[in-house]
C-alpha positions in Angstrom: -14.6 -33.8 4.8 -17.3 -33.6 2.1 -19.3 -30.8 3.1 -18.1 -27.3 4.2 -16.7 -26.2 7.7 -19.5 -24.5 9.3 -17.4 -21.5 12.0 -19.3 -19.5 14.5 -17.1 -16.3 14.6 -18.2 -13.8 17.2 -16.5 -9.9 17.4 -18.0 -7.4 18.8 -16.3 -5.1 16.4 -16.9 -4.4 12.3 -17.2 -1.7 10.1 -18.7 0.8 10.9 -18.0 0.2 14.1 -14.6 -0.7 15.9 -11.1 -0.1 14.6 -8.2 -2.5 13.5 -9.9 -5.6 14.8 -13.1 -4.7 12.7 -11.6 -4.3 9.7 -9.6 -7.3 10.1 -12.1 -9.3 10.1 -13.9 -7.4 7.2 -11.1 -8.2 5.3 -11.1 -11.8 6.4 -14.6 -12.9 5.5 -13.7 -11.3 2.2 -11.3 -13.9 1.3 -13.2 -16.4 2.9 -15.9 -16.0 -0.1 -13.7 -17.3 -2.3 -13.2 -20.7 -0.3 -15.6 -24.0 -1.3 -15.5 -25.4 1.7 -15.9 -23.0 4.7 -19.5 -21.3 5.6 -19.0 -18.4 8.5 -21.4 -17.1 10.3 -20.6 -13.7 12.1 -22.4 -12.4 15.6 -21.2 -9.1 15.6 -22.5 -5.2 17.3 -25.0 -3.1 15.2 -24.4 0.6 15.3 -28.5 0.6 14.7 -30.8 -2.1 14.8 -30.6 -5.8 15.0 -30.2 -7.6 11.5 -29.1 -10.5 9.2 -26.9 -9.3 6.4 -25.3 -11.9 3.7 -22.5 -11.9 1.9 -21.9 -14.7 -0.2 -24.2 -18.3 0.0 -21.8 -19.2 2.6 -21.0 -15.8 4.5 -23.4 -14.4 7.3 -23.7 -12.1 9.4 -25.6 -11.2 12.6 -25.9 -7.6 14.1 -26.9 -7.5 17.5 -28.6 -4.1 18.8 -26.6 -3.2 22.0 -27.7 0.3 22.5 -24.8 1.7 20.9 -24.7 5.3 21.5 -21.8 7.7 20.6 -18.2 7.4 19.8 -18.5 4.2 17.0 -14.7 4.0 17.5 -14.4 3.5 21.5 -16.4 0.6 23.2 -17.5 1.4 26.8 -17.8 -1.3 29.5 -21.5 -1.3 29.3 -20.9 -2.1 25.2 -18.6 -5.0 26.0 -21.4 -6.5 29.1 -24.6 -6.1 26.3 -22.7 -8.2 23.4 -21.7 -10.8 25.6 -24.7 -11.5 27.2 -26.9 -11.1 23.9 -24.3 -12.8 21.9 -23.6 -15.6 24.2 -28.0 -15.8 24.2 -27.8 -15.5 19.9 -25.1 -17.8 19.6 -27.0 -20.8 21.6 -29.9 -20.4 19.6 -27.4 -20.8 16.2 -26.3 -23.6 17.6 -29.4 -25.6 18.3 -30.3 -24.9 14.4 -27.0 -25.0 12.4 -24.5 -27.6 12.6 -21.2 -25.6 13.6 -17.9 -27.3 13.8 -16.3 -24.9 15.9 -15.8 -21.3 17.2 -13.3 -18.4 16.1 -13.0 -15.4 19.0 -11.7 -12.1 18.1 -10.3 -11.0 20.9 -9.8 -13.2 24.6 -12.5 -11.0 26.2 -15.3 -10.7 25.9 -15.4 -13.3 22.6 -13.3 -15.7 24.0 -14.8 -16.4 27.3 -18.5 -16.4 25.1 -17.3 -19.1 23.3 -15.9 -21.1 25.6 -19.8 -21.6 27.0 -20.3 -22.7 24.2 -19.1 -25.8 23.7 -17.4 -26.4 20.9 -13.7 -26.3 19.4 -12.4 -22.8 19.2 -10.1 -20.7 18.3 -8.8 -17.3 20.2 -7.2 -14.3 18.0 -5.7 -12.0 20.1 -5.6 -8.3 19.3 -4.0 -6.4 21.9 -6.5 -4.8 24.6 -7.4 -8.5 25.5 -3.5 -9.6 26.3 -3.0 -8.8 30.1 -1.2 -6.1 30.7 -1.4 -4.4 27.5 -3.5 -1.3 28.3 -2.6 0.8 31.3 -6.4 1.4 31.7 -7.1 -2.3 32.3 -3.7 -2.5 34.6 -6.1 -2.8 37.9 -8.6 -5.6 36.4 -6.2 -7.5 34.7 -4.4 -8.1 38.2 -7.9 -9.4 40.1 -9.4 -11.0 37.6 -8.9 -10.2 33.5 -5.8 -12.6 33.7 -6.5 -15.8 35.4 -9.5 -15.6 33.0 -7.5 -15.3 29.9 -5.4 -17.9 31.2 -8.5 -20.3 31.4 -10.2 -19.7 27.8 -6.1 -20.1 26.4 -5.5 -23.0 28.0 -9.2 -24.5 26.6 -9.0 -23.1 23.1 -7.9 -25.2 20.6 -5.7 -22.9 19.0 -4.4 -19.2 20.4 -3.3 -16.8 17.6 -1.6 -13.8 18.4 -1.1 -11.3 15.5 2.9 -10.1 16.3 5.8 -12.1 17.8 5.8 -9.1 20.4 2.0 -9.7 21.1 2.8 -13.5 21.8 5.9 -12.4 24.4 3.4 -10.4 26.3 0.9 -13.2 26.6 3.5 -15.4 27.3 4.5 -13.3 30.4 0.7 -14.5 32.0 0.6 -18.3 30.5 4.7 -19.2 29.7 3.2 -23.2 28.9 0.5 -21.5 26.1 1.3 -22.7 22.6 0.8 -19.3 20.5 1.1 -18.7 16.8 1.5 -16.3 15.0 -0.8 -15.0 12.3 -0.3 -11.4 11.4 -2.7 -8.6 10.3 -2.8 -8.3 6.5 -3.1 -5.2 4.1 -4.9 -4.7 0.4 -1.8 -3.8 -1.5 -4.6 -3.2 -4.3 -6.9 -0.7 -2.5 -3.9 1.3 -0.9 -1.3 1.9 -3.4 1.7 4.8 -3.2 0.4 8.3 -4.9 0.2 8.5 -8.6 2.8 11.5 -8.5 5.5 11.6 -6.1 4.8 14.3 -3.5 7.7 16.9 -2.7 9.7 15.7 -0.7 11.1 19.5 0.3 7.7 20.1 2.1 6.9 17.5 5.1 3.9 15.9 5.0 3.4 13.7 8.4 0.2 11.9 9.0 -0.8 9.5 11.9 -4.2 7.7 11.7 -5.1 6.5 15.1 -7.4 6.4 17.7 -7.1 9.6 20.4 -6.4 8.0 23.4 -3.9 8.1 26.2 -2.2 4.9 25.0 -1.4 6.2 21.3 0.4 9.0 22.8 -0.3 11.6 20.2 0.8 14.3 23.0 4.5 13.0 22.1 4.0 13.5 18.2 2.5 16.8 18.9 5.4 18.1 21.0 7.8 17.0 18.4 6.4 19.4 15.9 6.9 21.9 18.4 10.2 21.0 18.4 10.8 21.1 14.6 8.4 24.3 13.9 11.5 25.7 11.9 11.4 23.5 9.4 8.8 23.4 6.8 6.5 20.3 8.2 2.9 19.5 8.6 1.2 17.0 10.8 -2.4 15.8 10.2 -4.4 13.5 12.8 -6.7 11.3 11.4 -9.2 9.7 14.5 -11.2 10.5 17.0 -11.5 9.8 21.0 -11.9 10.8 24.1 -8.5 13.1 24.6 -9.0 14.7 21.3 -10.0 18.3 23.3 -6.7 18.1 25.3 -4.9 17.8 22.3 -6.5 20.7 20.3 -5.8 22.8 23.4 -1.9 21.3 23.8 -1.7 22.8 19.9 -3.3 25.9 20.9 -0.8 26.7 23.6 2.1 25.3 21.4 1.0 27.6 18.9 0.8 25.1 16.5 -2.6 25.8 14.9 -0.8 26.4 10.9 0.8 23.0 10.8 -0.8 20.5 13.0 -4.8 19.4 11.5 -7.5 17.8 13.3 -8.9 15.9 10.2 -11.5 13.6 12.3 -12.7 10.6 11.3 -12.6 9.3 7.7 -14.1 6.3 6.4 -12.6 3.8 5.2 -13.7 4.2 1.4 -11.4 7.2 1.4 -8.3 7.0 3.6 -5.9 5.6 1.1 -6.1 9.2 -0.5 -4.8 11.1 2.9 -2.1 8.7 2.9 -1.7 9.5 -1.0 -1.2 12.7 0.5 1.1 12.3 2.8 5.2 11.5 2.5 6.0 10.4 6.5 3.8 7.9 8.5 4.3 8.5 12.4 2.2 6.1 15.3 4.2 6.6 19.0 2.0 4.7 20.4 3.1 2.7 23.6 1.0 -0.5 22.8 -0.1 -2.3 19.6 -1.3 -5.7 18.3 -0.3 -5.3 15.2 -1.2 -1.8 13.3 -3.8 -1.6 10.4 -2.9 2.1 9.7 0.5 0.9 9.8 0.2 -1.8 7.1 -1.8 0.9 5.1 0.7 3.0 5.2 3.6 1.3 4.0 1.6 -0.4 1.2 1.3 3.3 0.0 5.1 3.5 0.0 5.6 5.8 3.0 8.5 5.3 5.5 7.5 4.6 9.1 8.3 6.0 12.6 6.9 3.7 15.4 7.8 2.5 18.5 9.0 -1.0 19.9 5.5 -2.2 20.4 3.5 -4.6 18.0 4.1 -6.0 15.0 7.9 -4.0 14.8 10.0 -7.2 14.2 7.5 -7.8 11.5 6.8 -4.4 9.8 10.0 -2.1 10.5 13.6 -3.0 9.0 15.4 0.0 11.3 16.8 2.4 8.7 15.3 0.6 5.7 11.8 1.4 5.7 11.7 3.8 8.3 13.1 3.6 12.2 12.4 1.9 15.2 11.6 4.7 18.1 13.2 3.2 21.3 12.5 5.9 23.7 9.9 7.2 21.9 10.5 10.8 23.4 9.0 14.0 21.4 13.5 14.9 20.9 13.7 11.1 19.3 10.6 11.8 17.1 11.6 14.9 15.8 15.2 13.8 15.4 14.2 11.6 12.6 11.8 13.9 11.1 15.2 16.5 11.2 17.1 13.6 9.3 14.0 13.1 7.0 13.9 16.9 6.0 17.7 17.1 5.6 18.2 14.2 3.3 14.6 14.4 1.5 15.9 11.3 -0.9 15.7 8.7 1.9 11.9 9.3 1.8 12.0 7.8 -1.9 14.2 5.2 -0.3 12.4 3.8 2.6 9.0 4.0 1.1 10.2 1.5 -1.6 11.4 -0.3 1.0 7.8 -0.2 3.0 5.6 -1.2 0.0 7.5 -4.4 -0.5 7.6 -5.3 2.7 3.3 -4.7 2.3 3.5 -6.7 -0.3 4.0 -10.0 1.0 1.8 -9.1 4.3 -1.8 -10.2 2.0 -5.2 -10.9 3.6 -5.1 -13.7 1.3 -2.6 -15.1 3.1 -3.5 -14.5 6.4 -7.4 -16.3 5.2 -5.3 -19.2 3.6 -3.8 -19.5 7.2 -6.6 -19.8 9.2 -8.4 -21.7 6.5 -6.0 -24.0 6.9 -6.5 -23.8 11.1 -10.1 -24.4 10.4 -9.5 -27.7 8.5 -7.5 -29.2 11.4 -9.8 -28.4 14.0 -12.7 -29.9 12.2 -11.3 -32.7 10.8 -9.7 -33.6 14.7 -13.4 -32.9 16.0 -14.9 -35.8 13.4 -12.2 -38.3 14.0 -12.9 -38.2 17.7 -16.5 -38.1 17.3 -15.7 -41.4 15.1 -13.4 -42.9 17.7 -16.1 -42.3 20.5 -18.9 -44.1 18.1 -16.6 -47.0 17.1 -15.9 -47.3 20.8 -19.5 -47.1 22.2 -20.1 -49.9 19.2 -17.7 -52.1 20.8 -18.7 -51.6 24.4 -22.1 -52.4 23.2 -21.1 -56.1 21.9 
């Protein structure tokens, strides 16, 4: 094409604030530094004040002041309504200066309707939250109104990306006709690496890093350990949110105050040491898109307990790298934690098993995909724009 693709990308979520989908997209603008010939410009939330940070010469980002006040990790509805309308506002003034070939929306809504104002090709990633029907606590406005408006900025995008084959079923169940791929979440298998020294594997370590929230179920993992209290485990919670006081008082009445730990948030500059420290990775949550802390953990060689939900088929090989939890009960949980502690080796085993699997799952790969998405789209976009001029030339003879 000569010179670079020019992509408006619009999240309303990166580091520091957000979770999975922030750091996603961290992680994608990273590798996108090494690419010639695409320039991205990012309209994302500030956790302060409104600024322009740069990257590289061809990576940009915008940070929008919304207000932002408390939890970084948990946006309210008020956050979501103050991006879009400043966002939509910041993203027509981009356009009227910069010559953009097209859009890329994390997330249906609130991106995805924001960039279909906008007038150009885009793409839609979707993470989870923004399927229909995903999250129980958007059960109400995804039947009046959160679904036939997915349905319309699908059905306009030029491309829909889900990031699991279980994510792409759901959305399927609101649009069957919707053409989905299928571009999964990657992991640094360089940053998060398996410890140094293997841990012993007599004494339990289980960690989940998650958000503490109704939908990740933590109450389940917690009343598993109670479960299992006579063997020698540990559990330690990494995350914060808005249940996190009704968990510290389940463990208070379980009596579980020795081996479960509230560790809080930590950043992201030093999480691949708590794995390190760590022999068993557990997430029961009910719904995923596909799990970041999940990736991280397997790259850092630990077997994996997670439920039929998001990125499984991708991530889990049942009883290779760790099992599948199909009822996801606290007696299936701690089950498998009974069989872990009774034949220690499999730990060994399956988080072998997990880092390869890691292995192949690379951001570059996932940046090489949508590079490769970002091509098309502006190379269709010029030859119409040529087939409209060569056709107004003709009409004008």
């Amino acid at each position: 094409m000569g010179e670079p693709v020019n992509v408006l990308m619009l999240n309303y979520e990166y580091p520091p604030l957000g979770g999975g989908a922030g750091n996603a997209t961290a992680y994608l603008l990273r590798e996108l530094t090494n690419l010639d010939d695409v320039s991205v410009t990012l309209v994302t939330s500030s956790t302060t004040s409104e600024r322009v940070e740069r990257i590289s010469d061809r990576i940009w980002i915008h940070f929008l002041d919304i207000g932002k006040r408390g939890n970084p990790h948990y946006q309210s509805n008020r956050d979501l309504l103050t991006y879009s309308w400043q966002s939509l506002r910041h993203c027509r003034g981009l356009i009227r200066s910069n010559a953009y070939n097209l859009c890329h929306a994390f997330f249906g809504i609130p991106s995805g309707v924001i960039t279909r104002m906008l007038g150009l090709p885009y793409i839609v990633s979707l993470r989870g939250s923004d399927v229909p029907f995903y999250n129980e606590r958007f059960r109400i406005p995804d039947l009046l109104l959160f679904r036939r408006l997915s349905v319309r900025v699908w059905r306009d995008a030029a491309r829909v990306v889900a990031n699991s084959q279980q994510l792409r079923s759901l959305a399927l169940q609101s649009s069957p006709q919707q053409k989905i791929e299928v571009i999964p979440n990657g992991v640094d298998v360089a940053e998060f690496q398996p410890a140094p020294c293997p841990l012993d594997p007599t004494e339990m370590r289980i960690l989940c890093v998650s958000r503490l929230i109704a939908r990740k179920r933590i109450d389940v993992l917690i009343k598993s350990l109670a479960i299992v209290r006579d063997l020698p485990v540990s559990l330690t919670l990494v995350g914060t949110g808005n249940e996190e006081s009704q968990l510290r008082q389940m463990v208070k009445e379980l009596n579980l105050g020795q081996i479960v730990r509230f560790e809080g948030y930590v950043s992201h500059d030093c999480i691949a040491k708590v794995y390190q420290q760590s022999n068993l990775f557990v997430l029961p949550s009910a719904n995923e898109g596909m799990s970041n802390t999940v990736l991280e953990a397997m790259a850092c060689g630990l077997p994996i307990l997670m439920r039929q939900t998001g990125g499984t088929e991708e991530l889990i090989q049942d009883g290779s790298n760790g099992f599948v939890l199909h009822s996801g009960s606290s007696d299936e949980i701690a089950g498998r934690i009974r069989l872990y502690c009774e034949r220690p080796e499999m730990l060994s085993i399956h988080g072998k098993a997990s880092r390869k699997i890691a292995e192949s799952l690379s951001w570059r790969n996932v940046a090489q995909d949508y590079h490769q998405l970002y091509l098309t789209i502006a190379e269709r976009r010029l030859s119409l724009r040529n087939s409209r001029v060569l056709e107004s030339g003709r009409q004008g003879r």
